[in-house]
Backbone as CSV, one residue per row, in Angstrom:
resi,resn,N_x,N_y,N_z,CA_x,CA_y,CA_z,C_x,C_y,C_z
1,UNK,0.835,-1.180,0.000,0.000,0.000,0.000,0.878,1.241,0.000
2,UNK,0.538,2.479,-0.775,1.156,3.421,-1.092,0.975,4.401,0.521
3,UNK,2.390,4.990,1.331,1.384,5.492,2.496,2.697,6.603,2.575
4,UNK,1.931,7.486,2.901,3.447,8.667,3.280,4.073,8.273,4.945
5,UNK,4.791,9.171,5.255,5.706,9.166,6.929,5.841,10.004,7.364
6,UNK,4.420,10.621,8.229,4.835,11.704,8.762,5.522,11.539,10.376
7,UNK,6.555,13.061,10.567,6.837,12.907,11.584,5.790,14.214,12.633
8,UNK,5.697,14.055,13.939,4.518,14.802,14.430,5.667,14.791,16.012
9,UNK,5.198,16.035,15.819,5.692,17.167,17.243,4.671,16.604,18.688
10,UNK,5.127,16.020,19.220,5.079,16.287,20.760,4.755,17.113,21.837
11,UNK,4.046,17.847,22.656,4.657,18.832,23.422,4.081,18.585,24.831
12,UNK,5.090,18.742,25.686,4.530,18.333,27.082,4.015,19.431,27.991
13,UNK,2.917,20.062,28.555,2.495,20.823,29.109,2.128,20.674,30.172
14,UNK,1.619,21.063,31.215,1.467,20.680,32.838,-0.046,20.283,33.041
15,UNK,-1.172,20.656,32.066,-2.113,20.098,31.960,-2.094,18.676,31.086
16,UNK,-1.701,17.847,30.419,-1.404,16.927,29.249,0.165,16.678,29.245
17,UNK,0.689,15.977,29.695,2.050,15.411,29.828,2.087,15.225,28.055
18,UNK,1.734,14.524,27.349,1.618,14.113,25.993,0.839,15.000,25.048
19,UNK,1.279,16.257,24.544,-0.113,16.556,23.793,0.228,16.678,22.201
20,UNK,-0.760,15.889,21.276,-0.399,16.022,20.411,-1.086,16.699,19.504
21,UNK,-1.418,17.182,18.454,-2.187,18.244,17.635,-3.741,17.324,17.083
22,UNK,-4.670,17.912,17.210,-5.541,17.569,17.264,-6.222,17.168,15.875
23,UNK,-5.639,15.748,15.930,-6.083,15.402,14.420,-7.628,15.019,14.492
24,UNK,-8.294,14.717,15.110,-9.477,14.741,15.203,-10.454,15.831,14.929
25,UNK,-9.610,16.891,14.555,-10.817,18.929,14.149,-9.968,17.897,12.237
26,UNK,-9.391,17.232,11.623,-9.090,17.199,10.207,-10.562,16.684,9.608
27,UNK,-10.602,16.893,8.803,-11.889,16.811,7.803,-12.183,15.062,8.343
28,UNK,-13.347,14.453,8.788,-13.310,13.262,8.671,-13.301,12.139,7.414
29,UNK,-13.239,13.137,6.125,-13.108,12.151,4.984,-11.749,11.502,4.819
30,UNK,-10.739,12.336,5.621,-9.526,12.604,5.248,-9.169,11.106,6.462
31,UNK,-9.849,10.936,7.339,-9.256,9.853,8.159,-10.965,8.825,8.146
32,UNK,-10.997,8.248,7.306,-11.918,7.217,7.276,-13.424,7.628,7.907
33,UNK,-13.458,9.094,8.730,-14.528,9.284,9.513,-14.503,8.170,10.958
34,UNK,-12.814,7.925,11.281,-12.752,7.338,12.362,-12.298,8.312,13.541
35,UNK,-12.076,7.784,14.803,-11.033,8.523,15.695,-9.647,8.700,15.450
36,UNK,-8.978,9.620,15.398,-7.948,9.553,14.935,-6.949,8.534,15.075
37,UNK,-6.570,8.446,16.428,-5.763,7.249,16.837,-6.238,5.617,16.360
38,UNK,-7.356,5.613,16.109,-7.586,4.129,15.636,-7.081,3.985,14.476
39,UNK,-7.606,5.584,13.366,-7.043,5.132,12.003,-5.587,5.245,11.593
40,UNK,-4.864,6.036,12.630,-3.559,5.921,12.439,-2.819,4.118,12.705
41,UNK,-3.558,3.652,13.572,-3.051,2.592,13.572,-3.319,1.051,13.210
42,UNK,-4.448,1.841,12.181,-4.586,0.739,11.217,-3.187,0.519,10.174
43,UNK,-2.586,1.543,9.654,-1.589,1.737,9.332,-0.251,1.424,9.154
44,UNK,0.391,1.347,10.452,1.297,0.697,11.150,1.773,1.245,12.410
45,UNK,0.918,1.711,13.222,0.745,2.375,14.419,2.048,3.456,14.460
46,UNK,2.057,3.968,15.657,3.107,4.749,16.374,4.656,4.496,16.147
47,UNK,5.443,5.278,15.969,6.810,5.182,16.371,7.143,5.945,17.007
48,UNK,7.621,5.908,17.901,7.932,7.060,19.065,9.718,6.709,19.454
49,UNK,9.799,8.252,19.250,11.397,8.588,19.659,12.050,8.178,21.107
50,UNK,12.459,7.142,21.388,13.062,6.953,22.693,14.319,7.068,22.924
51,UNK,14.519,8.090,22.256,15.903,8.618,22.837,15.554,9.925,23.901
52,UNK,14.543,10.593,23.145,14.891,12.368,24.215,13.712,12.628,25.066
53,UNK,12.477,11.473,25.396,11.499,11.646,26.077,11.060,12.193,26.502
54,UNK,11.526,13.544,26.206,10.995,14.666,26.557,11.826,15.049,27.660
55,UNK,12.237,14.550,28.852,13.326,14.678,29.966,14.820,14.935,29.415
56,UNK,15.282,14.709,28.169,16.210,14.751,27.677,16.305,15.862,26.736
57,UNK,17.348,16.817,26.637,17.343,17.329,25.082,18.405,16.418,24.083
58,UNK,18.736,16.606,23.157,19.440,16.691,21.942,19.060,17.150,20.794
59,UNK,20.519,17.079,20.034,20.239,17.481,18.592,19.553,17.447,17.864
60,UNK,18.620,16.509,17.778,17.161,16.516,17.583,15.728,16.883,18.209
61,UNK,15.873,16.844,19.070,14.602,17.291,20.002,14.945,18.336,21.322
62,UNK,14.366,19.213,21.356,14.783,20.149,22.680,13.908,19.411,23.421
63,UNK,14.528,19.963,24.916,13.417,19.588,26.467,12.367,19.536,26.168
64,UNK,11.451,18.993,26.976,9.796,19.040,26.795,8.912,18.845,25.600
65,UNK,9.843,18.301,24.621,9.353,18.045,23.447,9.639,16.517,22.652
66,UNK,8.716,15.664,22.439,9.296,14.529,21.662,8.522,13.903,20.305
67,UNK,9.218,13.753,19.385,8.702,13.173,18.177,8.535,12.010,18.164
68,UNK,7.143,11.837,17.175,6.583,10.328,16.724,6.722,10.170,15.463
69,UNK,6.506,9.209,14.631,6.508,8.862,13.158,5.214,8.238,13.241
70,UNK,4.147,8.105,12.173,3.599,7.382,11.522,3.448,6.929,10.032
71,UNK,3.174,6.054,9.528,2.749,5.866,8.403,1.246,5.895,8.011
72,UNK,0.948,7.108,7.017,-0.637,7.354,6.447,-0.665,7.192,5.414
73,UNK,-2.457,7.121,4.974,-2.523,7.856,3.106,-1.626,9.298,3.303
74,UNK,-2.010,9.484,1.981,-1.321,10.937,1.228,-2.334,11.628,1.850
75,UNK,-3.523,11.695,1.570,-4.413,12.390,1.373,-4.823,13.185,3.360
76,UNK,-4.279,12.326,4.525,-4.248,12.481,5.182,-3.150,13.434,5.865
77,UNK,-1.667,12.932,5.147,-0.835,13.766,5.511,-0.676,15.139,4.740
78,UNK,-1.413,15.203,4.030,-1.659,16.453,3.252,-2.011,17.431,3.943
79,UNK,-3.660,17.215,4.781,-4.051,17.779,5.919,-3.549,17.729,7.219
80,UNK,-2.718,16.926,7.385,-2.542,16.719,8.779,-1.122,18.284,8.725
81,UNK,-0.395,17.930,7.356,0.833,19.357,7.217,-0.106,20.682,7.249
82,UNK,-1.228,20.962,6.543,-1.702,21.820,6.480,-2.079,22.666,7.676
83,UNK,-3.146,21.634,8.579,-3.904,22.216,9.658,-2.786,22.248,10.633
84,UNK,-1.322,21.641,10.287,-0.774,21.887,11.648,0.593,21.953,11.517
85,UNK,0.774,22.737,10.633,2.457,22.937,9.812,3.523,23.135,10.622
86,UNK,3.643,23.452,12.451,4.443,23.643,13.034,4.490,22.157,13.575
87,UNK,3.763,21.526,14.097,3.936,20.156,14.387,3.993,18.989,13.386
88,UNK,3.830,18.734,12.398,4.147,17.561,11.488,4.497,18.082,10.131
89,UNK,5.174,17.304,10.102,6.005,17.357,9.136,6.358,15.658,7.377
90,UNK,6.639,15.716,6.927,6.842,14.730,5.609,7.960,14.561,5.591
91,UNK,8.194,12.801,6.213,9.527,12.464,5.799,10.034,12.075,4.505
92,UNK,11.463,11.931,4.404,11.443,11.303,2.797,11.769,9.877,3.571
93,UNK,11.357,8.761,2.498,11.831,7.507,3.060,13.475,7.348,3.647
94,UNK,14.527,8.226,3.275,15.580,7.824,3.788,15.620,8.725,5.295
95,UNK,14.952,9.761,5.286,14.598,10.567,6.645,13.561,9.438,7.858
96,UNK,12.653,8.853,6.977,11.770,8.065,8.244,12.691,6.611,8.761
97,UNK,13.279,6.007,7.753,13.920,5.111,8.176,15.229,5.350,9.145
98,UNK,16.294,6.226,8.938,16.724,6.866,10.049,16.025,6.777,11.443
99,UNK,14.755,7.931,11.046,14.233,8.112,12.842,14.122,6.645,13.103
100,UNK,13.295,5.459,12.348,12.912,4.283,12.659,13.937,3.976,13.073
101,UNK,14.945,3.351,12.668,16.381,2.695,13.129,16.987,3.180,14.223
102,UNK,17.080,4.441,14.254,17.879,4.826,15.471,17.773,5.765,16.257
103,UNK,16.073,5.659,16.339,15.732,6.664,17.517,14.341,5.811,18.086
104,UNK,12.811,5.334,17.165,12.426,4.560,17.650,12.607,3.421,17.858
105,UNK,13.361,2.658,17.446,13.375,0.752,17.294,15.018,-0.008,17.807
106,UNK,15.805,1.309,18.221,16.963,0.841,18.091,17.526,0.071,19.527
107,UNK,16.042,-0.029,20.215,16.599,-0.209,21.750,16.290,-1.646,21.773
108,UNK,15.356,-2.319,20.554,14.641,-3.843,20.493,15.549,-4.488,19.962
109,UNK,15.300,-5.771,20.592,16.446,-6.539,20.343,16.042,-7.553,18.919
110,UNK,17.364,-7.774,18.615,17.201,-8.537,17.198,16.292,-9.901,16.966
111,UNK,16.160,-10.546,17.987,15.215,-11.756,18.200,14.178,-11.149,19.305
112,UNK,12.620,-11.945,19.186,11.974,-11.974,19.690,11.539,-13.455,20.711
113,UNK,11.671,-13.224,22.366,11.456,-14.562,22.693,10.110,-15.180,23.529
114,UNK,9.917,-16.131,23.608,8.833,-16.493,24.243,9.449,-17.188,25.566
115,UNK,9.323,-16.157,26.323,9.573,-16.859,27.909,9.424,-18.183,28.460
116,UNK,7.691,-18.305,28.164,6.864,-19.584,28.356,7.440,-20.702,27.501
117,UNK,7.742,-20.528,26.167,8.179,-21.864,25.589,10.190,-21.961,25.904
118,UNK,10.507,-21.017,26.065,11.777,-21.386,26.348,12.050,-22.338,27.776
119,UNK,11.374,-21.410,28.447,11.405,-21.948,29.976,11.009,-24.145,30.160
120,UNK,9.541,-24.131,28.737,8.930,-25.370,28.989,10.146,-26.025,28.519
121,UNK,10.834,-25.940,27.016,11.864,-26.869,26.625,12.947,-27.113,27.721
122,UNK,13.292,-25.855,28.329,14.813,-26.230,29.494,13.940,-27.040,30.559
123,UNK,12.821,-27.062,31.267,12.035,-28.165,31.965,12.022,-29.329,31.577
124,UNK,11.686,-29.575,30.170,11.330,-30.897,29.161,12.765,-31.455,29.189
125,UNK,13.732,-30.870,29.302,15.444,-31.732,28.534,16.318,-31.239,30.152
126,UNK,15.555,-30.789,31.552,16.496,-30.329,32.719,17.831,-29.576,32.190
127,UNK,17.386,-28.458,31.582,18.354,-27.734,30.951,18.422,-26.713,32.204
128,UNK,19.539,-26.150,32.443,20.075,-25.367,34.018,21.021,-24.188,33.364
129,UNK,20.791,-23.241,32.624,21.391,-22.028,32.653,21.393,-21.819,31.264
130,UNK,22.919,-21.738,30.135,22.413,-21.412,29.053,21.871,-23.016,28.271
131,UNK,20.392,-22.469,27.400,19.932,-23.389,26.807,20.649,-23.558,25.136
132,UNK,21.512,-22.816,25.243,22.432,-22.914,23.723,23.623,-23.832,24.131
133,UNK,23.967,-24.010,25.294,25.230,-25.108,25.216,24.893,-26.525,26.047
134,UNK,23.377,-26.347,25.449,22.725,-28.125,26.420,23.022,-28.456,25.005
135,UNK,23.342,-30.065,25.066,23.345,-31.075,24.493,21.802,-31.352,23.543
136,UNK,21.972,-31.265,22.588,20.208,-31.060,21.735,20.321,-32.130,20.596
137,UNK,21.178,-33.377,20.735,21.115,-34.228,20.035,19.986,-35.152,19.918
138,UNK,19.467,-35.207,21.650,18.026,-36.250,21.524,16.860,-35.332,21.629
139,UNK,17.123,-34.213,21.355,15.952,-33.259,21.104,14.700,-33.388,19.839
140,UNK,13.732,-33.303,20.598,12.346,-33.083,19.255,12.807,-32.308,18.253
141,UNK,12.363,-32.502,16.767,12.585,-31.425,16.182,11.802,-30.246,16.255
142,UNK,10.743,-30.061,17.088,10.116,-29.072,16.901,10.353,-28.141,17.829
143,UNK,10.692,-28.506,18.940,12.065,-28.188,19.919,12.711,-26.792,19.274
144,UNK,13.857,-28.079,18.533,14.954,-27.412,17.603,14.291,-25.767,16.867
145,UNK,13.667,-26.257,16.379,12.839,-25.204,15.870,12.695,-24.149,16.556
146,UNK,12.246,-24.386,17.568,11.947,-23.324,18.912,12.707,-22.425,18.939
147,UNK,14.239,-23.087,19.056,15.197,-22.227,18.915,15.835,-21.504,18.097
148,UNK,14.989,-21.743,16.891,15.912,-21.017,15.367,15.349,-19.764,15.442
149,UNK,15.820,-18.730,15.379,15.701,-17.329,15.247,14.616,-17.507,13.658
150,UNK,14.959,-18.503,13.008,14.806,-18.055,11.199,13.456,-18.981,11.047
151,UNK,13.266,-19.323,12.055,12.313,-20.384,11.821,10.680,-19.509,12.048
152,UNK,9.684,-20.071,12.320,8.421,-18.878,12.682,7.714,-19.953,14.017
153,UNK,8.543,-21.174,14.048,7.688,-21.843,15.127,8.055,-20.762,16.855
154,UNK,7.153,-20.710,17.577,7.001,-19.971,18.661,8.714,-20.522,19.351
155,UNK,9.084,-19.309,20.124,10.139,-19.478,21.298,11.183,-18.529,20.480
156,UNK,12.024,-18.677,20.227,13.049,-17.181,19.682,12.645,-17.115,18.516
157,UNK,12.269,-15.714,17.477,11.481,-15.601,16.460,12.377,-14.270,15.957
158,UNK,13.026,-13.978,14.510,13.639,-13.411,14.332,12.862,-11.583,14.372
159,UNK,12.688,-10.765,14.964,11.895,-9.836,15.213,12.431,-8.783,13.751
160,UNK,11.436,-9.293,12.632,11.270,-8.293,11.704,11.326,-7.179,11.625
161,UNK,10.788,-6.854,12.461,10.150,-5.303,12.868,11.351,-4.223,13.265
162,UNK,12.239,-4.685,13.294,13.442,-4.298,13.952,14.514,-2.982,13.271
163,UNK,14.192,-3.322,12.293,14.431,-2.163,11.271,13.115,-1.837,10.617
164,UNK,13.677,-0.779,9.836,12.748,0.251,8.819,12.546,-0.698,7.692
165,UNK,13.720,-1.210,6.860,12.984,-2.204,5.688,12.432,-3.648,6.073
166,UNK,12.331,-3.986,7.393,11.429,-5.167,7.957,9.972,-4.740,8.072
167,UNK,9.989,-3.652,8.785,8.760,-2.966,9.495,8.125,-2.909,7.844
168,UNK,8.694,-2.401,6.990,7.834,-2.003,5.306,7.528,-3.094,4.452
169,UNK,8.317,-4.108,4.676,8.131,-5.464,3.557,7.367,-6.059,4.504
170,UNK,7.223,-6.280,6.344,5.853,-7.037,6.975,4.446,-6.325,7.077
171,UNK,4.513,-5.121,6.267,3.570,-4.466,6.155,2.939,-3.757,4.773
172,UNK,3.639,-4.458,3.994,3.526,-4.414,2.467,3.416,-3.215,1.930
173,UNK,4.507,-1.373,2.570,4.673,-0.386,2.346,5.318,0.349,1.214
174,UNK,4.705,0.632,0.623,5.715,1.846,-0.544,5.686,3.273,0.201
175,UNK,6.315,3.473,-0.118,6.717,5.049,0.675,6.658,6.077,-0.312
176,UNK,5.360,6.851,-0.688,5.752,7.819,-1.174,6.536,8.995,-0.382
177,UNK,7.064,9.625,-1.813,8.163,11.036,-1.237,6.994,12.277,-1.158
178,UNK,6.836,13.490,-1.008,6.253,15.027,-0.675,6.177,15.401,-1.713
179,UNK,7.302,15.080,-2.945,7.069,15.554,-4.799,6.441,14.466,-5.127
180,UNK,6.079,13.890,-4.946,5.137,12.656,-5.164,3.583,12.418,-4.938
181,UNK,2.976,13.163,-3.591,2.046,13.033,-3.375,1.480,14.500,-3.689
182,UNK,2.725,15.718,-3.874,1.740,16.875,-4.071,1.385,17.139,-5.615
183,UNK,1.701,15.925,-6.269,1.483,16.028,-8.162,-0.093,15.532,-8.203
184,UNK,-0.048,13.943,-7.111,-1.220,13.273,-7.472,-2.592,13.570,-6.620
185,UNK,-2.108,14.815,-5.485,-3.196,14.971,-4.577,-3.947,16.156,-5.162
């Protein structure tokens, strides 16, 4: 699906710790005639900057302020720049994948694990500390499996999502660019 990347301003105030610009006053044609937050995350939900949480400054974000990414239609981020040009903004795909990589996603780890099935196999074989240097010769194969990062059976699962071109190919994304969507909108 064709979807732009916007990035959207933050601002923390003493009434609203989180406040973000009120996409809910945008035309409701422009977001399905849903709540905002639902239809953003039909999408591919939130990315949120966890580097400067607002408690932090840097080079990217001053104090009290922190950026999110989403992925929308065009037709949404069109309005969403319009009605609120100081807070969001149009990434280009090599700008959103950046923030993705190494500001929201960069703290997740490369595998994803399942506590519960790791824990049952080291029970099943009296495995006692690391389960990578037990003996797995008389092991089930489905076991084995468990443990393959590459495999999709439950227990360590290689976490796609982990980068920017995982997060877009498990979510079947083209990225338009800002000269792109303001020809066809």
């Amino acid at each position: 699906m064709d979807l732009v990347f916007i990035r959207v301003l933050i601002r923390s105030t003493p009434e609203k710790p989180m406040k973000y610009p009120d996409f809910g006053a945008l035309d409701g044609d422009v977001r399905d005639n849903q709540n905002w937050a639902v239809f953003m995350d039909r999408w591919g939900g939130q990315h949120i900057d966890k580097k400067s949480k607002m408690k932090e400054a840097d080079d990217v974000t001053p104090m009290g302020l922190q950026h999110c990414m989403y992925a929308v239609p065009a037709k949404f981020a069109l309005a969403a720049v319009n009605m609120f040009p100081e807070e969001v903004s149009i990434l280009s795909e090599v700008d959103a994948a950046a923030f993705y990589d190494d500001r929201a996603h960069a703290h997740e780890d490369e595998n994803r694990m399942d506590e519960n099935k790791i824990n049952y196999i080291r029970a099943k074989y009296g495995v006692e500390g690391n389960i990578f240097s037990a003996d797995t010769k008389d092991w089930d194969a489905e076991d084995l499996k468990a443990l393959d990062p590459e495999d999709i059976t439950p227990g360590i699962v290689k976490n796609v999502n982990k980068k920017f071109a995982g997060f877009k190919a498990s979510k079947d994304i083209n990225v338009l660019e800002a000269k792109d969507i303001v020809q066809t909108s």
